[in-house]
C-alpha positions as CSV (number, residue, x, y, z in Angstrom):
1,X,13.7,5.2,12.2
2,X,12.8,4.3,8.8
3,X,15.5,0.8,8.6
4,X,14.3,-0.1,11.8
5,X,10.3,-0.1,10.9
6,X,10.7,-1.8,7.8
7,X,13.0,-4.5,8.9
8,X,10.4,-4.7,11.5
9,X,7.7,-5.1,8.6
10,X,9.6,-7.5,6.6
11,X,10.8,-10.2,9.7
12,X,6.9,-9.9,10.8
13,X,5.0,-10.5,7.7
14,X,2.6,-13.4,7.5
15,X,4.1,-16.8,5.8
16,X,3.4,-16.5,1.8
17,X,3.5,-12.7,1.8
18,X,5.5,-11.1,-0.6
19,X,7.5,-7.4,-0.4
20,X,9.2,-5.6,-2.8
21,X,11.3,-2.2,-2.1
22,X,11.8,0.9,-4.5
23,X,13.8,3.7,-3.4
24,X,13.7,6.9,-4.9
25,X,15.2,10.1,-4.7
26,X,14.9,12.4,-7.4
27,X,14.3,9.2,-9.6
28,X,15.0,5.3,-8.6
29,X,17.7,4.1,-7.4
30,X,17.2,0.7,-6.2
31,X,14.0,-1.5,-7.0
32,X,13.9,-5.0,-5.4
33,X,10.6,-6.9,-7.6
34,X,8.0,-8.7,-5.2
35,X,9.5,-11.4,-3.0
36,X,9.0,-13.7,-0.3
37,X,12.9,-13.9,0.1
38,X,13.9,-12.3,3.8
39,X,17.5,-12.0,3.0
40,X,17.0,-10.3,0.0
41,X,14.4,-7.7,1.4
42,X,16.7,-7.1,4.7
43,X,20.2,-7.0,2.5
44,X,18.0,-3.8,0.4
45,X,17.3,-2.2,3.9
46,X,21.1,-1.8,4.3
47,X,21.6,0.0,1.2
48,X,18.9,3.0,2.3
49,X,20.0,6.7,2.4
50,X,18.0,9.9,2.0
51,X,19.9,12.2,-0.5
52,X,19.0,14.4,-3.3
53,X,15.2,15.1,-4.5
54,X,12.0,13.9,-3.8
55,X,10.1,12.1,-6.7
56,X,7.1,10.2,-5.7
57,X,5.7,9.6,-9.0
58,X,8.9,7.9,-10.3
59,X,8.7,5.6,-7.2
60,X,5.2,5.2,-7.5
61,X,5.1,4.1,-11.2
62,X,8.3,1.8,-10.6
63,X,6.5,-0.3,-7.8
64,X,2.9,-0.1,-10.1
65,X,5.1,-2.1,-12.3
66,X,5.2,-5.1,-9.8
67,X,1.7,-5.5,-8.9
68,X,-1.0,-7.8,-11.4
69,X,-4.3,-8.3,-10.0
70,X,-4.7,-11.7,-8.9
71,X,-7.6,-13.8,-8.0
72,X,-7.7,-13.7,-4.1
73,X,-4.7,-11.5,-3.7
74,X,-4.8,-8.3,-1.4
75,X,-2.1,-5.6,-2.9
76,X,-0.7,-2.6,-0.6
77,X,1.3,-0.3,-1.2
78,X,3.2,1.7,1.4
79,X,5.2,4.6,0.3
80,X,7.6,6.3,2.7
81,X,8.6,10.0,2.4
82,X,10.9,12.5,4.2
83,X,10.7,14.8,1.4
84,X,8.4,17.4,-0.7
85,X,6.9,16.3,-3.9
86,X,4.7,18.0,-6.3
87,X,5.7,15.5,-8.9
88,X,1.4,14.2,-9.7
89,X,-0.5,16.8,-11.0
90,X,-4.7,17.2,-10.7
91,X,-5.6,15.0,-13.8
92,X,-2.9,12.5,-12.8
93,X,-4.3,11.5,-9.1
94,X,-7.3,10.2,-10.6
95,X,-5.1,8.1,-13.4
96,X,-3.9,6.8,-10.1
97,X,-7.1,6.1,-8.5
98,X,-8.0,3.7,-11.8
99,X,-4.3,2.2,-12.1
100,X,-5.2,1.0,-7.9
101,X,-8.3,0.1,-8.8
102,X,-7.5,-2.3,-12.0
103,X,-4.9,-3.8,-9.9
104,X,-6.9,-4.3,-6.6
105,X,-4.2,-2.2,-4.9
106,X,-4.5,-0.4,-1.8
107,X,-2.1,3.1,-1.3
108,X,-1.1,4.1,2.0
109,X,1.3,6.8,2.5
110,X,3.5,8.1,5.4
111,X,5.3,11.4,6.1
112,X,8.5,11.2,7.9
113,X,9.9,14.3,8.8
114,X,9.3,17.8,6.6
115,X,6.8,16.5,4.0
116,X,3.2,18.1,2.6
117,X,0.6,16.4,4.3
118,X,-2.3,17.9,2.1
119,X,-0.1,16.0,-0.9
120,X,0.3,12.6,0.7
121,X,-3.4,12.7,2.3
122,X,-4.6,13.2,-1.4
123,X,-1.6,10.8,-3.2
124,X,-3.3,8.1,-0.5
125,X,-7.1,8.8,-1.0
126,X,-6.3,8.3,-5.2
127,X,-5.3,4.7,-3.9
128,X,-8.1,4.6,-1.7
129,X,-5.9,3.9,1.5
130,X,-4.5,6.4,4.0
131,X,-2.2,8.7,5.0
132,X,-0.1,8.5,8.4
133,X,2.4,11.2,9.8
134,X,5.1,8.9,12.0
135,X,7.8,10.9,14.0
136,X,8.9,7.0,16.2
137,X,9.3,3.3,15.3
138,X,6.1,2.5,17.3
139,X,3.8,4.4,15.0
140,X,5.2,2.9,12.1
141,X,4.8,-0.6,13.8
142,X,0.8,0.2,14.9
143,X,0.7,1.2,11.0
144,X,2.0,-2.1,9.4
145,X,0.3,-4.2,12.5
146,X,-3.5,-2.6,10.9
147,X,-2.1,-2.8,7.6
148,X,-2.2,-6.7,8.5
149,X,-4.9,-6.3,9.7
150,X,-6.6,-5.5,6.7
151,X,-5.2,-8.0,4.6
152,X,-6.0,-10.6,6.7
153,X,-9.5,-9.6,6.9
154,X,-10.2,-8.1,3.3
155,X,-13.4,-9.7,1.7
156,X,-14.7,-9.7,-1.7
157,X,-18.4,-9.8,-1.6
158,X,-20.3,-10.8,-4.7
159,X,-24.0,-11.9,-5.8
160,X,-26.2,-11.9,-8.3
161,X,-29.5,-10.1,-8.2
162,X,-32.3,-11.7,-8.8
163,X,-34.8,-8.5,-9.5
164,X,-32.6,-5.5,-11.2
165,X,-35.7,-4.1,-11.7
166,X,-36.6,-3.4,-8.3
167,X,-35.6,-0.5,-6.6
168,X,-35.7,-0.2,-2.2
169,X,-33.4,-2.2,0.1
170,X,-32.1,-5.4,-0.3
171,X,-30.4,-7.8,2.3
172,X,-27.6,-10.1,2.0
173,X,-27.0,-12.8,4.1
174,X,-22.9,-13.5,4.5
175,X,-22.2,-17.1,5.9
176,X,-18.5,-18.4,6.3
177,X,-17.5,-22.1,5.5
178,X,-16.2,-22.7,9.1
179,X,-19.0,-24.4,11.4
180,X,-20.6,-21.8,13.5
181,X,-20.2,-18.5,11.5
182,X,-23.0,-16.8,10.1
């Protein structure tokens, strides 16, 4: 299930899109940096096996590593579990929330198998994304197709005020470059 979906993910990613893989068990075991290389990402597929524990965090921090918040760049992160974790404590999920934030990153998290759902809904919400149970490759594949979805359509709205002073409602008018969209 888990080869198939992300060899799936990596042969339908959008031209200029970059992956990189960590695989953890009870700490890493193989980390593949960001990369728009297909061999590379589909050779690291081959080499996946569940043994031993489950240690989010380590897998977590290893990828965190990779990311650097770049102007007009859209970060994910998907993190892929068959296992039970405990491995973030309380204070650490919002360390979390401010480590996605200052790198623009997006956490989504999916369950695969026997896994805490009340852990991985709350490790996603600290990185502001979501958290998906999958039991079939089609799931996974409705999961990455909106995940595309939102980085093809993932805006950055900014403007400067021109009262500060005043408080009540306030409109923005959002106009796009290409003739005929307002």
């Amino acid at each position: 299930l888990l080869k198939e979906a992300v060899r799936k993910f990596i042969e339908t990613r959008k031209k200029g899109e970059e992956i990189g893989i960590v695989t953890f068990d009870s700490s890493v075991m193989q980390n593949i940096a960001l990369t728009k290389e297909e061999e590379v990402l589909l050779q690291a597929v081959d080499y996946f096996t569940a043994a031993g524990g489950t240690n989010i965090k380590c897998g977590i921090n290893t990828a965190l590593g990779q990311y650097n918040k770049e102007k007009d760049s859209f970060n994910v992160m998907i993190v892929m579990t068959d296992g039970q974790d405990s491995s973030y404590w309380d204070s650490q999920f919002a360390e979390l929330r401010n480590t996605c934030k200052e790198k623009d990153l997006i956490l989504y998290t999916i369950g695969l198998g026997d896994v805490s759902v009340d852990y991985l809904e709350r490790l996603a919400d600290s990185g502001m994304g979501s958290f998906v149970y999958c039991n079939n490759s089609t799931q996974l594949e409705e999961l990455y197709a909106f995940i595309h979805n939102q980085m093809d359509n993932n805006y950055v709205l900014t403007y400067p005020a021109a009262d500060t002073d005043t408080m009540g409602k306030r409109v923005l008018l959002v106009s796009s470059e290409q003739e005929g969209f307002t």
